[in-house]
N, C-alpha and C positions, 0 to 999 in steps of 0.2 A: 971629221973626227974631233975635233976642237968642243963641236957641240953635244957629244958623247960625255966629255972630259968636262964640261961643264959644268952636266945633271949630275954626276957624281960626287962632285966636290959639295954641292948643295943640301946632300944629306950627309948626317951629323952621325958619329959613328955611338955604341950604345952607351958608352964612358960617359961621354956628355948631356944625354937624356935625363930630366929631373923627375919624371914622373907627374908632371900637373894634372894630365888628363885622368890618369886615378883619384889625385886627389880633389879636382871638381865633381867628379861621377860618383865618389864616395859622401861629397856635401849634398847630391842632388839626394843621391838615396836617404839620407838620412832626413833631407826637407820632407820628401812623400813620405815619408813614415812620422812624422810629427803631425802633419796634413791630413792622415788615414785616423792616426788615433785620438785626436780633437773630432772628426768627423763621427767615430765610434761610440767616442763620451758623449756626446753633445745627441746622438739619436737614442743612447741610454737615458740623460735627464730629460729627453720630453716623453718618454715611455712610462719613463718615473711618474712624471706631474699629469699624464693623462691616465693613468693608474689610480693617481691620488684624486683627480678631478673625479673620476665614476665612483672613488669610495665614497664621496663626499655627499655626491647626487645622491647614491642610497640612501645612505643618512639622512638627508634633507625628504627624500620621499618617503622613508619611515616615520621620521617623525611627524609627516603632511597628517598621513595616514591614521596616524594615531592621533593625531588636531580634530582631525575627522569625526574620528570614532567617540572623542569626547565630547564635542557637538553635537553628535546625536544623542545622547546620553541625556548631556544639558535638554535639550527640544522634549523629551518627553514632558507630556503634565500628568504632575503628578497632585493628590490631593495636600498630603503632607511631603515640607521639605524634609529629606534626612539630616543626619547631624553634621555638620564640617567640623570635627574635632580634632584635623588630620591625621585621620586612622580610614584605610582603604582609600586613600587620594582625594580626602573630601577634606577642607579646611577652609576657615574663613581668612581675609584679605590678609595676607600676610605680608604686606609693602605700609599696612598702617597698623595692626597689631603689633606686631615684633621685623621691623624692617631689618635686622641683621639676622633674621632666619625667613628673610625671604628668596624664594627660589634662585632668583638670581644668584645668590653667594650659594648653593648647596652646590657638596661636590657628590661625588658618585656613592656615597654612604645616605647621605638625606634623601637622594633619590630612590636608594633601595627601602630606606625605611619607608618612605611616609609616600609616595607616585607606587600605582598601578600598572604592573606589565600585562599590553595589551597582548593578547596573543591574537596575531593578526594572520598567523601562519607564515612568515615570512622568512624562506629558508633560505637567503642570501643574504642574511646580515645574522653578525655575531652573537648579537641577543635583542629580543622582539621590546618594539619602544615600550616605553612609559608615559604614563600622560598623569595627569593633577589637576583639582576643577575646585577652586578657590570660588566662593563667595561674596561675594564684595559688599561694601556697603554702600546698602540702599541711599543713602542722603548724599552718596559722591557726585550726583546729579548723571549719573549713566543710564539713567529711565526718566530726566528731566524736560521740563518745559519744551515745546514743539509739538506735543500730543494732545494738549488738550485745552482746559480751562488755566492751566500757569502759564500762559506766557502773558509779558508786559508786566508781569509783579515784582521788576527786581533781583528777583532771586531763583535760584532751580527748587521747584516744587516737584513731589513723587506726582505722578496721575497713573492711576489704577494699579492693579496687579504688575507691577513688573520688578524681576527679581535679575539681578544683575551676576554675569561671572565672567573669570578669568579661568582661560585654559590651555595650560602649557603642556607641551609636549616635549620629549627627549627620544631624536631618534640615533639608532648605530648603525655603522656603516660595514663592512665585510669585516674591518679591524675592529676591537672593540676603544681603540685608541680615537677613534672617527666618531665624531658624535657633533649630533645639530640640536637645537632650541629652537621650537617656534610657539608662538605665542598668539591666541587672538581672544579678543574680547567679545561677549557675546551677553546678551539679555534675551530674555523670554518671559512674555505677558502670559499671565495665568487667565 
């Protein structure tokens, strides 16, 4: 009986109980719920940036597309150049004419005025790119020595017919906030 009398004295009657184990299992609860909504935010911000990442690809493939299209444009031969007075997205070298109205600095007004919307049909972006096909000058040596009878003279000499351009494109992406430049350079021998 002793060993009866033992187990009994061993537990604490309820006066004396502090309550620890609520107050550890109400700290646990509140860990997992810090734990859940870091987990929550953090699978929002890569939903975000892989969101942003496809708006962007759009963008960059509208404006390929419209690169494209100015390229072929450029590749026709034709007899007579038309004018680059830029009016209808034709203008001469504008990085050596007036370098502070060259594309580079235009914001979304220079673009409407003076670049061509291409209608590409593209009905997953905000509004269909634009594209610009500048001119350049012939003596910048971008149809120079290499081709013919100028090389070894020193200098870049023209040989033959070749006419030099620059063609920038601006593509949009599903936002119209989303927007690419691309740029390439291109000649064609007449």
């Amino acid at each position: 009986m002793s060993y009866l009398y033992q187990n009994q004295r061993s537990i604490k009657p309820a006066k004396t109980q502090q309550g620890v184990v609520l107050i550890v299992g109400l700290v646990m609860v509140l860990l997992i719920t810090i734990v859940g909504l870091s987990a929550i935010r953090g699978t929002g911000l890569q939903e975000s940036m892989a969101g942003n990442m496809r708006d962007r690809n759009t963008a960059f493939q509208s404006a390929e597309s419209a690169l494209r299209f100015g390229e072929s444009i450029v590749s026709i031969k034709v007899k007579t150049v038309p004018s680059f007075d830029c009016t209808k997205g034709l203008c001469e070298d504008q990085e050596k004419t007036n370098p502070a109205k060259s594309v580079r600095y235009w914001n979304e007004d220079g673009w409407q005025k003076i670049a061509v919307e291409v209608d590409l049909g593209l009905d997953y972006v905000e509004h269909q790119p634009r594209v610009i096909l500048e001119l350049l000058d012939s003596d910048a040596g971008s149809c120079a020595a290499g081709e013919g009878s100028g090389i070894g003279q020193g200098s870049l000499t023209m040989i033959g017919d070749c006419i030099p351009y620059r063609i920038t494109a601006l593509g949009y992406g599903g936002d119209e906030n989303t927007q690419v430049i691309v740029q390439s350079a291109y000649k064609r021998h007449q």
